[in-house]
VMD Tcl script that builds the backbone (N, CA, C; Angstrom):
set m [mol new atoms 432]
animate dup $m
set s [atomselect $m all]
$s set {name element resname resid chain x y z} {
  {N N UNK 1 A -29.659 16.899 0.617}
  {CA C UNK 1 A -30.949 16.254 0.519}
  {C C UNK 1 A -31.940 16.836 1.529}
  {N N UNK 2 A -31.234 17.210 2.928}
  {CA C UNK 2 A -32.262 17.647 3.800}
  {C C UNK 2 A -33.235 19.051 3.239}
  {N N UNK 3 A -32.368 19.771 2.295}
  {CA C UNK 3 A -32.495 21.578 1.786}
  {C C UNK 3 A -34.251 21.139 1.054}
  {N N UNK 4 A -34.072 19.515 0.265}
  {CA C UNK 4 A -35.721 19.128 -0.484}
  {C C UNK 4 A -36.580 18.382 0.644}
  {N N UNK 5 A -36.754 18.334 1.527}
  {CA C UNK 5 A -37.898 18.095 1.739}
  {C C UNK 5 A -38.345 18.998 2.558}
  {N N UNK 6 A -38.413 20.514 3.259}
  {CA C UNK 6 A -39.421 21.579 3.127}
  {C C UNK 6 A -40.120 21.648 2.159}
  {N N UNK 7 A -39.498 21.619 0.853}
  {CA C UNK 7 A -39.773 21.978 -0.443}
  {C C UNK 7 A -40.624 20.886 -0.730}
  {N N UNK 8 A -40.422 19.806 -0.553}
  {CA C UNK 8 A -41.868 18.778 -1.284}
  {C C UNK 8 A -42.611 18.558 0.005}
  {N N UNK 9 A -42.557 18.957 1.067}
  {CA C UNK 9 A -43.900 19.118 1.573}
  {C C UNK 9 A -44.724 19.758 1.783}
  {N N UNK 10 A -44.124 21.391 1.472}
  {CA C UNK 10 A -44.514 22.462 0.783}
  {C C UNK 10 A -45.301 22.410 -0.328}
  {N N UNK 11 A -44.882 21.633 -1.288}
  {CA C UNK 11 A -45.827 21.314 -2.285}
  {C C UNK 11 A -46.635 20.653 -2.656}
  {N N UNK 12 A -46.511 19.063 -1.226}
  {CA C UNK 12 A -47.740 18.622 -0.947}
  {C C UNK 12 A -49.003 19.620 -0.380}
  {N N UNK 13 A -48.714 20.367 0.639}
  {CA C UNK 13 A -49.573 20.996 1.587}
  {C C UNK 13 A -49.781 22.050 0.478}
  {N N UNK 14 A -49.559 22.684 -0.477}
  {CA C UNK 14 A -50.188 23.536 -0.752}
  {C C UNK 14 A -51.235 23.194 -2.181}
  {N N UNK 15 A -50.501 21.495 -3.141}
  {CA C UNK 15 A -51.408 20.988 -3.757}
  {C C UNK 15 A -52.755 20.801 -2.908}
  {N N UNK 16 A -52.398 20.269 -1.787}
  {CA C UNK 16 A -53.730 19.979 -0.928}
  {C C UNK 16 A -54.353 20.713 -0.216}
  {N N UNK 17 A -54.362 22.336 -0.331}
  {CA C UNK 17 A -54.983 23.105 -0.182}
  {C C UNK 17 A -55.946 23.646 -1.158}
  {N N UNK 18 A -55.210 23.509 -2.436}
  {CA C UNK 18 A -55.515 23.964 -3.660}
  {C C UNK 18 A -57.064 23.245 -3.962}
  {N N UNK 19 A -57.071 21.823 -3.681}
  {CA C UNK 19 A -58.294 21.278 -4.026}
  {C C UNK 19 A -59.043 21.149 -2.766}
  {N N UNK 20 A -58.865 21.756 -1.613}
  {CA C UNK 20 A -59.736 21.921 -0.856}
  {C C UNK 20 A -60.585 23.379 -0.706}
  {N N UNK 21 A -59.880 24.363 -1.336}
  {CA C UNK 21 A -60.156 25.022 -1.889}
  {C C UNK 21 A -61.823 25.125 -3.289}
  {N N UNK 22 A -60.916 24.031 -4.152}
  {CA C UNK 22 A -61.669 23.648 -5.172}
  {C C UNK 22 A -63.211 23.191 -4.860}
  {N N UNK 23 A -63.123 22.504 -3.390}
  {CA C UNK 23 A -64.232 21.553 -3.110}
  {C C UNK 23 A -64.921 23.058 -2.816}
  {N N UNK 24 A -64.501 23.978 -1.731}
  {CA C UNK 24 A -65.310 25.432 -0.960}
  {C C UNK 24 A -65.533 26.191 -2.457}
  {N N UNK 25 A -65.773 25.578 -3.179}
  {CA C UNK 25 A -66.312 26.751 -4.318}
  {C C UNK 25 A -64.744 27.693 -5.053}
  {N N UNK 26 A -63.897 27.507 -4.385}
  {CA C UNK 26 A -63.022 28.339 -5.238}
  {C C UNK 26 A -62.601 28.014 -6.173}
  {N N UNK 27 A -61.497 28.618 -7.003}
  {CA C UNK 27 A -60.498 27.392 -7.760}
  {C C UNK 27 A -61.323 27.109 -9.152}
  {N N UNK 28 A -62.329 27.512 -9.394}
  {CA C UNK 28 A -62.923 26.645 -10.366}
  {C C UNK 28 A -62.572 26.921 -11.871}
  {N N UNK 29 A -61.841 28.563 -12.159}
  {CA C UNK 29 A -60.656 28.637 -12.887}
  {C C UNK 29 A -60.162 27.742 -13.670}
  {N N UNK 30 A -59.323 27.444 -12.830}
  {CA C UNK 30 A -58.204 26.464 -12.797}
  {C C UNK 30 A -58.727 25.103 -12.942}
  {N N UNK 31 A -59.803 24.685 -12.494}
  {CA C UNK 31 A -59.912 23.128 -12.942}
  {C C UNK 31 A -61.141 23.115 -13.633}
  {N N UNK 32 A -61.770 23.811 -14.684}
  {CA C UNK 32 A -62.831 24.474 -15.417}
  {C C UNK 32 A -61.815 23.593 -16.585}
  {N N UNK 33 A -62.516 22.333 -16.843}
  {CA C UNK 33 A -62.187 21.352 -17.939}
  {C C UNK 33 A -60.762 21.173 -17.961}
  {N N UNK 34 A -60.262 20.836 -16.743}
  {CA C UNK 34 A -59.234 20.526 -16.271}
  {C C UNK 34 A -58.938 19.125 -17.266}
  {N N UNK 35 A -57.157 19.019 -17.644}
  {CA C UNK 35 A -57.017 18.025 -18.125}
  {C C UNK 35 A -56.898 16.595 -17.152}
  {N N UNK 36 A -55.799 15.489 -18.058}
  {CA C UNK 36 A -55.604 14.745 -17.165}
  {C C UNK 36 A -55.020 14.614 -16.028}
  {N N UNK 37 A -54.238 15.590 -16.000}
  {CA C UNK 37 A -53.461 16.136 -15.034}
  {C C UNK 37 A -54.007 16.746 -14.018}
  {N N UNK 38 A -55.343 16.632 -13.621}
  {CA C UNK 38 A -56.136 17.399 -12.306}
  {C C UNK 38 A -55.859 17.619 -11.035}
  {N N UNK 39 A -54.728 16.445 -10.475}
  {CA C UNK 39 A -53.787 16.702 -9.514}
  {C C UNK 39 A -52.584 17.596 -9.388}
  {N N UNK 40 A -52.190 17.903 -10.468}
  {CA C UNK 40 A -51.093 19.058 -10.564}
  {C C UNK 40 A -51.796 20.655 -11.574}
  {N N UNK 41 A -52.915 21.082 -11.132}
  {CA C UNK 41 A -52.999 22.205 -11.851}
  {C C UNK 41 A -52.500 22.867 -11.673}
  {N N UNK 42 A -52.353 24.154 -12.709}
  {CA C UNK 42 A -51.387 25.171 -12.565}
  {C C UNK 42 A -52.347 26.428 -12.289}
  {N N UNK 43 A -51.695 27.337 -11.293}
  {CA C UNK 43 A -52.312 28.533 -11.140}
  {C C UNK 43 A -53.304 28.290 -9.911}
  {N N UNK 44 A -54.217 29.656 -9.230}
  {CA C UNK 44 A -55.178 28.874 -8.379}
  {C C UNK 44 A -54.350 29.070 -7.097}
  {N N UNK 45 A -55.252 28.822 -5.696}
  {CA C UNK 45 A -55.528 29.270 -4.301}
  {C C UNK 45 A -54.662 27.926 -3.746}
  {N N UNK 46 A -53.822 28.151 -2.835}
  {CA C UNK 46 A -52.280 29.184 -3.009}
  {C C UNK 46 A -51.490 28.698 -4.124}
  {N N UNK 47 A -50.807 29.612 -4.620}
  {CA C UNK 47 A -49.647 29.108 -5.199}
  {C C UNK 47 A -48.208 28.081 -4.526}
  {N N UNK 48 A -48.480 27.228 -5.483}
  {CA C UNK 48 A -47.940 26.130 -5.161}
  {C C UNK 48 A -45.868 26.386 -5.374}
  {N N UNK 49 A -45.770 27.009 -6.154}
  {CA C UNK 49 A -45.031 27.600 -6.489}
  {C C UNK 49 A -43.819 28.461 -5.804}
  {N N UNK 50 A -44.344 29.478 -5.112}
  {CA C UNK 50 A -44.574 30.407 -3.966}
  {C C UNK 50 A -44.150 29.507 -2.688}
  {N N UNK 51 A -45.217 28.607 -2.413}
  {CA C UNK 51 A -44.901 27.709 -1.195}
  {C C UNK 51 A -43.853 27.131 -1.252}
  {N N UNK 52 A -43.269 26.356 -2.104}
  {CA C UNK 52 A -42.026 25.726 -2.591}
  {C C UNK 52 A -41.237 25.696 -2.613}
  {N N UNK 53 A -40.777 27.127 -3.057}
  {CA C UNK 53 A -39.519 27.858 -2.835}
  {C C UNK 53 A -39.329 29.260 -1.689}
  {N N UNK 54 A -40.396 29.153 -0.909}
  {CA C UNK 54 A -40.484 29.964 -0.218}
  {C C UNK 54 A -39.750 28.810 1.487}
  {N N UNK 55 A -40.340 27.789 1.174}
  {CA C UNK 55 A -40.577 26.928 1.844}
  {C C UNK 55 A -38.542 26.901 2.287}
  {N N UNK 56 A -37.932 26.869 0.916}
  {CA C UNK 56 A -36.942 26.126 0.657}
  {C C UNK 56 A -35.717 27.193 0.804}
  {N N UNK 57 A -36.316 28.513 1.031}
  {CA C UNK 57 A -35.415 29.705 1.679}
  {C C UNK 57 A -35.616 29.889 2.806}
  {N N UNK 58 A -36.950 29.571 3.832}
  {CA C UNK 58 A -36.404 29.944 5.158}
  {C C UNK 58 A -36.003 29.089 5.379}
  {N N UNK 59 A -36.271 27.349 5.146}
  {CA C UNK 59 A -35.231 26.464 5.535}
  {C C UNK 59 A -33.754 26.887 5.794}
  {N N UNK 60 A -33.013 27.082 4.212}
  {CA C UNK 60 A -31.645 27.367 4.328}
  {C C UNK 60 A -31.373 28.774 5.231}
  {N N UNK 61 A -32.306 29.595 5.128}
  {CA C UNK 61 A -32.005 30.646 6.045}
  {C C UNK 61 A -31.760 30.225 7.502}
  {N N UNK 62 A -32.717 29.926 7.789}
  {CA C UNK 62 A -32.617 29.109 9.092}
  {C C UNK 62 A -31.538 27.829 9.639}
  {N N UNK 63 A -31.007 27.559 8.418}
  {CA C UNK 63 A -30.472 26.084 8.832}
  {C C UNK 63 A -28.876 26.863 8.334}
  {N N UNK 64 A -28.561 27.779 7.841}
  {CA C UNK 64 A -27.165 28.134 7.023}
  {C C UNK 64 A -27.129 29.623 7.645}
  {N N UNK 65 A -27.754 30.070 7.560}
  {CA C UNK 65 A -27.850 32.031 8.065}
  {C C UNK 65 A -28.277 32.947 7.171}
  {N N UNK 66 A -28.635 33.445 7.179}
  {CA C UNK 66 A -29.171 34.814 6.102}
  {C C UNK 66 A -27.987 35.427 5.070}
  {N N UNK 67 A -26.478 35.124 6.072}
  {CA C UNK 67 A -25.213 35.601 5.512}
  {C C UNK 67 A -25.021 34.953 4.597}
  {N N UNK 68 A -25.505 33.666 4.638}
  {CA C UNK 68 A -24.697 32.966 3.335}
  {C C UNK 68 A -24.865 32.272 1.924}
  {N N UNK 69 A -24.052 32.041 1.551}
  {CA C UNK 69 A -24.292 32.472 0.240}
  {C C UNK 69 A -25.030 31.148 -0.522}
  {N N UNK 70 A -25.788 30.347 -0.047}
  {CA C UNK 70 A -26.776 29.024 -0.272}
  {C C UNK 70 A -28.094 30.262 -0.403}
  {N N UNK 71 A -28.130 30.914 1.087}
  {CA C UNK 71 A -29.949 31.942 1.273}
  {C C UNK 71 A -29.488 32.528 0.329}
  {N N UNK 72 A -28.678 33.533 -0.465}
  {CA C UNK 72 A -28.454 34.707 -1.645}
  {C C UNK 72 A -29.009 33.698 -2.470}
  {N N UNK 73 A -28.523 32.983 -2.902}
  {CA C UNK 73 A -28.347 32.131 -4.365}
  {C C UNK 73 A -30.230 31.730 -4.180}
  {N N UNK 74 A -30.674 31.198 -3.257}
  {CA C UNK 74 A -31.781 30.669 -2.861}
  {C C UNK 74 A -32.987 31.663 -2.933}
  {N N UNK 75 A -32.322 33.019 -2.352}
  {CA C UNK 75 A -33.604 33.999 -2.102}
  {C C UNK 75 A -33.648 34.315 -3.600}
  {N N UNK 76 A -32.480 34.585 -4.506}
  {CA C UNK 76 A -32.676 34.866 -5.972}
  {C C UNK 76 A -33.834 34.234 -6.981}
  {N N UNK 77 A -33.696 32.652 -6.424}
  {CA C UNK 77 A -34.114 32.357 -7.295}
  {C C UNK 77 A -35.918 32.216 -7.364}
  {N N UNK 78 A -35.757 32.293 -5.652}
  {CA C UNK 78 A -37.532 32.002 -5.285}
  {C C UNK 78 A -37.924 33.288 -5.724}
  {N N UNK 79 A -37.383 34.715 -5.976}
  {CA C UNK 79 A -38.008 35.763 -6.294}
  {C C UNK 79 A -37.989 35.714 -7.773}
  {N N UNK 80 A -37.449 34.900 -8.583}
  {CA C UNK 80 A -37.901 35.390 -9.981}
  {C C UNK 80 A -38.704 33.772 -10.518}
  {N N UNK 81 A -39.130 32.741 -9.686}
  {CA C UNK 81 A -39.798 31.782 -9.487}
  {C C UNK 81 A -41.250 32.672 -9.158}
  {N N UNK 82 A -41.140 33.406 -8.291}
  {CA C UNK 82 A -42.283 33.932 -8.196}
  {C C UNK 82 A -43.105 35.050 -8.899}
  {N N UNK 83 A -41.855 35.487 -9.176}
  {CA C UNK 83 A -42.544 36.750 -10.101}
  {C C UNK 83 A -43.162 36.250 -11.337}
  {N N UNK 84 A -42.180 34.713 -11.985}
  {CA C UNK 84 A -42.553 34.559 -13.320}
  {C C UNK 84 A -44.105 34.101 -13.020}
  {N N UNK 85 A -44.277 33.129 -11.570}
  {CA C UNK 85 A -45.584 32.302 -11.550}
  {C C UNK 85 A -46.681 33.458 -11.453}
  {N N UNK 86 A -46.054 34.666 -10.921}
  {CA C UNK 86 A -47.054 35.946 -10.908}
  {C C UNK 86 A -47.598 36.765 -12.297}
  {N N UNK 87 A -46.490 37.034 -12.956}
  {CA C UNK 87 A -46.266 38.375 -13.860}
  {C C UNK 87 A -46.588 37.469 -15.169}
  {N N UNK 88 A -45.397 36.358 -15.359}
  {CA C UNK 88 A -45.119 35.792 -16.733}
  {C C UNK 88 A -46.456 34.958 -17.039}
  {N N UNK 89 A -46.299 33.996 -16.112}
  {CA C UNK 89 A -47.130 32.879 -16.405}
  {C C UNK 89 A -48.912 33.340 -16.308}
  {N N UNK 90 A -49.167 34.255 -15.574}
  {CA C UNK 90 A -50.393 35.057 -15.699}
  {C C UNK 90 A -50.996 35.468 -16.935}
  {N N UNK 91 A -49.938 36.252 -17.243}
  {CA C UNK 91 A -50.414 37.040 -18.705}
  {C C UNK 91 A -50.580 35.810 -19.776}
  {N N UNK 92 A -49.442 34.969 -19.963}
  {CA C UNK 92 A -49.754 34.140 -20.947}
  {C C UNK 92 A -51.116 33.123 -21.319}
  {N N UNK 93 A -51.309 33.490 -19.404}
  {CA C UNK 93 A -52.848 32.174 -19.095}
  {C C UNK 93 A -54.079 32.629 -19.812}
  {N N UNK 94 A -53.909 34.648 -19.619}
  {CA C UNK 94 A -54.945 34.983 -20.151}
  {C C UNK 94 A -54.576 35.066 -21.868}
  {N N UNK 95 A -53.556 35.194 -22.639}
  {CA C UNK 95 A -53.892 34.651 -23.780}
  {C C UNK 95 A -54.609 33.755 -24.144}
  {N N UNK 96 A -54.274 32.756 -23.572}
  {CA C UNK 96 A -54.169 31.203 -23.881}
  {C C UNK 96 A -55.583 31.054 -24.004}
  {N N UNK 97 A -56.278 31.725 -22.603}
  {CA C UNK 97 A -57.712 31.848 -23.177}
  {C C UNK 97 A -58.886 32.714 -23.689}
  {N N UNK 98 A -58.535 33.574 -24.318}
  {CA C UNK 98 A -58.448 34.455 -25.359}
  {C C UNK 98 A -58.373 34.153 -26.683}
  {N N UNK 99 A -57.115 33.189 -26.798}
  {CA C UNK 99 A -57.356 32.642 -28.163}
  {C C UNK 99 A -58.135 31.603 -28.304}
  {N N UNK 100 A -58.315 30.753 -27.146}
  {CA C UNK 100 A -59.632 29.575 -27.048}
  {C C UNK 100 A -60.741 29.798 -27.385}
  {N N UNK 101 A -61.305 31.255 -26.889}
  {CA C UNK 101 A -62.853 31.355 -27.140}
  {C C UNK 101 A -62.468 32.032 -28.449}
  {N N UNK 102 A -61.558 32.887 -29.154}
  {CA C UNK 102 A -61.638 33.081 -30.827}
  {C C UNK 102 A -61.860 32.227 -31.326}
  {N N UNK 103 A -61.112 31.099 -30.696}
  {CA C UNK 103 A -60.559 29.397 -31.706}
  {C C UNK 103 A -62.326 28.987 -31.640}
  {N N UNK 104 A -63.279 29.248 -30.865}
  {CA C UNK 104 A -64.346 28.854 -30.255}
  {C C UNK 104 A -65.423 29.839 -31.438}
  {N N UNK 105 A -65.126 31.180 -31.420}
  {CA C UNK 105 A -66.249 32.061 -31.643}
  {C C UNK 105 A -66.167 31.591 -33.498}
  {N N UNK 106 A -64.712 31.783 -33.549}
  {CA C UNK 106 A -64.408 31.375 -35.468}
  {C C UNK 106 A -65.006 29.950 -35.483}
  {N N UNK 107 A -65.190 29.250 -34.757}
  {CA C UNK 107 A -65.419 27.685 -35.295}
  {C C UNK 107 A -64.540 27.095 -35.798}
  {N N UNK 108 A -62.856 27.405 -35.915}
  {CA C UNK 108 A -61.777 26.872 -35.960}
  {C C UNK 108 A -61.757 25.384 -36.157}
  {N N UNK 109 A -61.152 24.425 -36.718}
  {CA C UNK 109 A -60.978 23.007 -36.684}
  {C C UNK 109 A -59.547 23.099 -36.175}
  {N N UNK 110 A -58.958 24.005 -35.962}
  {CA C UNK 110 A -57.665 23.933 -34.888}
  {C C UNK 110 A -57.614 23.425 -33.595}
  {N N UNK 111 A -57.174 23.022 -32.553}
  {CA C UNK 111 A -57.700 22.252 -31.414}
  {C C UNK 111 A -56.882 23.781 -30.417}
  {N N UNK 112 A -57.445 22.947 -29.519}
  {CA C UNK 112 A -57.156 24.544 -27.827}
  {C C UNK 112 A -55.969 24.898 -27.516}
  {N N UNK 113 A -55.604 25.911 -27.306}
  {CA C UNK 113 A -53.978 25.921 -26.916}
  {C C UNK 113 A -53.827 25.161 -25.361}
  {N N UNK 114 A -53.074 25.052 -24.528}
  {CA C UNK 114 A -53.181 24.599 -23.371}
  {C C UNK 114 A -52.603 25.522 -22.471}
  {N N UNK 115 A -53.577 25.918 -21.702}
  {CA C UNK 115 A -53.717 27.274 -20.928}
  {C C UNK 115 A -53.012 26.834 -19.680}
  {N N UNK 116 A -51.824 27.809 -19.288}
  {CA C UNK 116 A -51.246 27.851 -18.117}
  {C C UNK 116 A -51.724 28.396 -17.113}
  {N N UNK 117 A -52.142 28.515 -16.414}
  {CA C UNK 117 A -52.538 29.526 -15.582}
  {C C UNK 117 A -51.288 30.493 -14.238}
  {N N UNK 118 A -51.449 31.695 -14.455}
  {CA C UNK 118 A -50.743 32.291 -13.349}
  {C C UNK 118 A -51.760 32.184 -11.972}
  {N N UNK 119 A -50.352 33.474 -11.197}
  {CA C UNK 119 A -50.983 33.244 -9.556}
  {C C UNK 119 A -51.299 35.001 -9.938}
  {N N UNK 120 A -52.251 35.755 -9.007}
  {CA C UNK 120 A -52.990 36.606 -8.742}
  {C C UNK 120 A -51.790 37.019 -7.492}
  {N N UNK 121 A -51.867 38.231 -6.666}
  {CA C UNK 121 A -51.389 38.584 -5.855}
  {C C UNK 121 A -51.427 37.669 -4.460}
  {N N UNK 122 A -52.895 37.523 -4.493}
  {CA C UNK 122 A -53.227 36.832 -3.200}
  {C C UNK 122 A -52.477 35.488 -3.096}
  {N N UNK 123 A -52.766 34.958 -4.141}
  {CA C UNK 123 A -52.596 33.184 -4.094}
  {C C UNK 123 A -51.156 33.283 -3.776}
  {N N UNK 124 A -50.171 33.846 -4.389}
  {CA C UNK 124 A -48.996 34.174 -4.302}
  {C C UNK 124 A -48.961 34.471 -2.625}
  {N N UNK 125 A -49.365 35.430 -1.887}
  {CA C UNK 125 A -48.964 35.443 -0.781}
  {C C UNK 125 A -49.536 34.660 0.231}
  {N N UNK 126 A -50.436 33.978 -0.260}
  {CA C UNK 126 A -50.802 33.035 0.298}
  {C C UNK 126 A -49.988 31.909 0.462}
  {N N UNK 127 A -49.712 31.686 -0.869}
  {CA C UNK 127 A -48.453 30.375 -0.919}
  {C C UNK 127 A -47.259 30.598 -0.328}
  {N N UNK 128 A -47.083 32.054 -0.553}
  {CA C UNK 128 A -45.749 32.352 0.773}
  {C C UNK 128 A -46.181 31.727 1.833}
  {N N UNK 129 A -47.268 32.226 2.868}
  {CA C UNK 129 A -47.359 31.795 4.039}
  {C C UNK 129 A -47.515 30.373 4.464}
  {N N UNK 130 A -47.651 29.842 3.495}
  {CA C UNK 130 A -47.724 28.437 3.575}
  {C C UNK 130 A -46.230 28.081 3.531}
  {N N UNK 131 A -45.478 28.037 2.573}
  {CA C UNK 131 A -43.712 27.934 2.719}
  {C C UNK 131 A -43.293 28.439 3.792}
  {N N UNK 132 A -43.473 29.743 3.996}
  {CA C UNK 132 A -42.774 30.237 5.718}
  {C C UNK 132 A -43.228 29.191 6.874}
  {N N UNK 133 A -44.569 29.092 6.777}
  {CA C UNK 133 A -45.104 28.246 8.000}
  {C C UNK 133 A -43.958 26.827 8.037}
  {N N UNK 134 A -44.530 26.213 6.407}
  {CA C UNK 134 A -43.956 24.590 6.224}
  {C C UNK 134 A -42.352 25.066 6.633}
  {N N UNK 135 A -41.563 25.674 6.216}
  {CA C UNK 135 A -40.016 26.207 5.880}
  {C C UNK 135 A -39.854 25.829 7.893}
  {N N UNK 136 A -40.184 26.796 8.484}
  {CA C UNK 136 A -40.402 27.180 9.811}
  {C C UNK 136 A -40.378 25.362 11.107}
  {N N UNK 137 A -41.721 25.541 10.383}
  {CA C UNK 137 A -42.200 23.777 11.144}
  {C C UNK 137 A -41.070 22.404 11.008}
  {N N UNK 138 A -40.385 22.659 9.404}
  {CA C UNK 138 A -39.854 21.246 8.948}
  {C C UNK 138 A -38.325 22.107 9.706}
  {N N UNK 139 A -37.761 22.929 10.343}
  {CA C UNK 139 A -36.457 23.333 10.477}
  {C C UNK 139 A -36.881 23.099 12.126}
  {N N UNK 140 A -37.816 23.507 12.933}
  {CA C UNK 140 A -37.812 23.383 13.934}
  {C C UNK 140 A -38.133 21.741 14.659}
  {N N UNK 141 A -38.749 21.029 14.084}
  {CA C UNK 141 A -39.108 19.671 14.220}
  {C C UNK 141 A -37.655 18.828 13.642}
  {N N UNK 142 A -37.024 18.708 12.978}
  {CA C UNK 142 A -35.698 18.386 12.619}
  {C C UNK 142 A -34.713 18.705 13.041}
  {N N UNK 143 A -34.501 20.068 13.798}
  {CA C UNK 143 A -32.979 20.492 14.643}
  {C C UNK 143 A -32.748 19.935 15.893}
  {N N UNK 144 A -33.611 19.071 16.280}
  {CA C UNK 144 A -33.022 17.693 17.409}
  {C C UNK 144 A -32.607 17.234 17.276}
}
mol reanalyze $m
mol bondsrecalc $m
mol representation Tube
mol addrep $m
């Protein structure tokens, strides 16, 4: 139980970057007719994603060792967590809206697909540094 909470405060702190972000003009992407769901968008300044599981490998690194086989299994999975929130989930975002403005330009009576959004390079390493930091802070404040 201790291995999840880097990890969900990781993903508090980096949801709550995300819309502070939103407020400084960024972000607007991502919450550009945002659904009901406006508290959990996807995609956008940092990746939330990134932080999460980034968060949730230096923990175990730190708390188990780099040797063992919790960080392997752990570092595996935050790297293809990240790549997909990078590579996969990116490309599909820009379909998604691609076919919106066709669905838009044809005058379609079909309704919108619902656009995922990926992470960009930055947001991604951004959201790392946010997990290393959180990962870092929640292992050193807890090993008393």
């Amino acid at each position: 139980m201790r291995y999840l909470i880097p990890a969900a405060i990781a993903w508090a702190v980096a949801q709550s970057l995300k819309h502070l972000f939103r407020l400084a003009g960024r972000n607007r992407r991502i919450f550009k007719g945002a659904s009901k769901a406006w508290f959990m968008p996807s995609g956008g300044m940092p990746s939330t994603h990134s932080a999460t599981v980034t968060a949730f490998v230096v923990y175990v690194g730190l708390s188990e060792g780099v040797e063992s086989g919790l960080f392997a299994i752990s570092f595996l999975l935050a790297a293809i967590v990240i790549y997909d929130s990078m590579r996969v989930r990116y490309s599909s975002g820009r379909q998604g809206e691609l076919l919106n403005s066709l669905l838009t330009e044809l005058k379609s009576s079909l309704l919108p697909v619902r656009v995922a959004h990926g992470h960009t390079l930055l947001e991604v390493v951004a959201g790392i540094l946010v997990g290393m930091t959180v990962g870092l802070v929640v292992f050193i404040t807890t090993k008393f």
